[in-house]
C-alpha positions as CSV (number, residue, x, y, z in Angstrom):
1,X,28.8,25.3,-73.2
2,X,31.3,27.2,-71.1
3,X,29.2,27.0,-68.0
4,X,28.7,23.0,-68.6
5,X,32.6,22.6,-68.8
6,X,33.2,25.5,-65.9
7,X,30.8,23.4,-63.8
8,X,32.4,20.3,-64.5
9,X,36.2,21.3,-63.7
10,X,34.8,22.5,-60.8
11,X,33.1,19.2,-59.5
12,X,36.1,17.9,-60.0
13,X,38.5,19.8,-58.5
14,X,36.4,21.0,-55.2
15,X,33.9,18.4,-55.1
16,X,30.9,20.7,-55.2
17,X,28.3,20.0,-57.8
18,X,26.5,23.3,-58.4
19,X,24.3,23.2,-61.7
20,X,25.0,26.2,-63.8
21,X,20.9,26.7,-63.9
22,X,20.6,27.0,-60.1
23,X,19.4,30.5,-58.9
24,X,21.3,32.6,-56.3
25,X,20.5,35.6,-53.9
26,X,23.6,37.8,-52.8
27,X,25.5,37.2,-49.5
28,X,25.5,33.3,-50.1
29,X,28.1,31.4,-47.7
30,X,29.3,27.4,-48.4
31,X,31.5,27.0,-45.7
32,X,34.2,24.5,-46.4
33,X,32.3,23.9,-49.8
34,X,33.5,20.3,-50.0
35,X,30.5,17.9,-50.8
36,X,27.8,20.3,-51.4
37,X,24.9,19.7,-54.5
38,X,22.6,21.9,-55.8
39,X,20.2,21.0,-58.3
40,X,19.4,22.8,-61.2
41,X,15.9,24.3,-60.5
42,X,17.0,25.3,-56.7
43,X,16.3,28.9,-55.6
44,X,18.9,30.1,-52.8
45,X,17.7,33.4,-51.1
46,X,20.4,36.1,-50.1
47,X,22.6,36.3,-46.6
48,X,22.1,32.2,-46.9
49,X,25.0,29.8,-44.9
50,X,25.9,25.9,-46.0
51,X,28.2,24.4,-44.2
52,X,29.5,21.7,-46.0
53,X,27.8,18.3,-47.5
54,X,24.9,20.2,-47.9
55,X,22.3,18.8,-50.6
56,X,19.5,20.5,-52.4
57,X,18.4,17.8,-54.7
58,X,15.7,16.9,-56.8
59,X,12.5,14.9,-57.1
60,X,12.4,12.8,-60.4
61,X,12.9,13.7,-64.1
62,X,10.2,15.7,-64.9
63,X,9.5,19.2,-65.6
64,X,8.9,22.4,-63.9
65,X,10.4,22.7,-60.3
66,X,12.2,19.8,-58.9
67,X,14.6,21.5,-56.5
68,X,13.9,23.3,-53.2
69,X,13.8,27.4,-52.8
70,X,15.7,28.3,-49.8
71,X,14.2,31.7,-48.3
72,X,16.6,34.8,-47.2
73,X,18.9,34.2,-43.8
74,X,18.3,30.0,-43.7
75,X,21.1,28.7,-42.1
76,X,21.7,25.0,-43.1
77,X,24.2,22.9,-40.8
78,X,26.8,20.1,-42.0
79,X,25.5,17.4,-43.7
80,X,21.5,18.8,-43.6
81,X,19.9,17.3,-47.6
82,X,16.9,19.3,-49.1
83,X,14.7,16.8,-51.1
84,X,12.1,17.9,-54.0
85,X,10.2,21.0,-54.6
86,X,10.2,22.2,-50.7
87,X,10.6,25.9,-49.6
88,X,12.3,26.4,-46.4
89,X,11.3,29.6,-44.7
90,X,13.0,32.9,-44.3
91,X,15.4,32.6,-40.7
92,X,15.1,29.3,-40.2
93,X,18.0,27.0,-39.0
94,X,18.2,23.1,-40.0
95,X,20.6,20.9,-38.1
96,X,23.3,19.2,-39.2
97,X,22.8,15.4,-40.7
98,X,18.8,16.6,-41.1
99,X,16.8,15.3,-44.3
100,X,13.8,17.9,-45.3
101,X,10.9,17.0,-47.4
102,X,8.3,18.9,-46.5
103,X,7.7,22.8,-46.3
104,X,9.5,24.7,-43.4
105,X,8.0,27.7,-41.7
106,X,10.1,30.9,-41.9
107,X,12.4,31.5,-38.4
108,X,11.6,27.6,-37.7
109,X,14.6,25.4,-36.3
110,X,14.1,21.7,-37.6
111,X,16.4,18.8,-36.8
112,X,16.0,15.0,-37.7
113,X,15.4,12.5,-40.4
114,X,12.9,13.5,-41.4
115,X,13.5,16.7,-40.6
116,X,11.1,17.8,-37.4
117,X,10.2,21.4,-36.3
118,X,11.7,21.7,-32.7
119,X,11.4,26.0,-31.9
120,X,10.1,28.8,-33.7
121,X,12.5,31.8,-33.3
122,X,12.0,35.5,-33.5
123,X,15.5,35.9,-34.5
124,X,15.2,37.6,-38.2
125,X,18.8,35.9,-39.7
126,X,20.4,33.0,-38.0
127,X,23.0,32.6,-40.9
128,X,24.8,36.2,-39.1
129,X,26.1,34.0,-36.2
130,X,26.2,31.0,-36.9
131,X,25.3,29.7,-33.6
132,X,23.7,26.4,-34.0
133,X,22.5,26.0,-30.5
134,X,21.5,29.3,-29.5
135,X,18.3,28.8,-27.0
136,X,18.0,25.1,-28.0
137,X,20.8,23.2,-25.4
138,X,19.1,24.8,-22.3
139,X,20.1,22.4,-19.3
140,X,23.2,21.1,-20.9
141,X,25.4,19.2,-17.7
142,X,28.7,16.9,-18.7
């Protein structure tokens, strides 16, 4: 009862909607906070960054596992939503405003609606800098 009425103070006041079922790792960063859901049977590995209006929602009503699992060191730009049971792989990056509803490979960079595997990295933990475009603007002229 007092993680229901925790939860719901806090929704209010920040407007994140975290349910008090979701699982987290250690190390986990919502930048700005403001916006972000995360369903109830979501699984958030450690050293994981959200930057804000980020979404890891559900699939229906029914049982079992609704909500994706989000592997160690994902990185997950502004705006990016995470749609039914989907696991997005250790290191990878998604860009901002992306949708995902399939599967992503770990140390995978995806961008798009729906959400499109662009580069597979080496890099073991994108979420430690924080740089977005990091090999991926390569010929970039204003």
């Amino acid at each position: 009862m007092l993680a229901v009425a925790l939860q719901s103070r806090v929704s209010e006041a920040f407007h994140v909607d975290i349910h008090p079922a979701a699982t987290f790792g250690r190390g986990i960063l919502l930048d700005h906070a403001t916006g972000v859901v995360i369903g109830e049977t979501t699984v958030i590995g450690d050293n994981v960054s959200m930057l804000h209006h980020v979404t890891l929602g559900g699939s229906g009503t029914g049982k079992g596992i609704r909500h994706p699992t989000i592997g160690h060191g994902v990185l997950l730009g502004a705006g990016v939503s995470v749609l039914g049971n989907v696991t997005v792989g250790c290191g990878a990056k998604v860009g901002a405003g992306s949708v995902v509803v399939t599967d992503l490979p770990c140390h995978s960079v995806a961008v798009g609606v729906p959400a499109r595997i662009v580069k597979q990295s080496v890099k073991s933990e994108p979420c430690r800098d924080m740089d977005q475009t990091e090999d991926f603007i390569l010929d970039y002229v204003i």
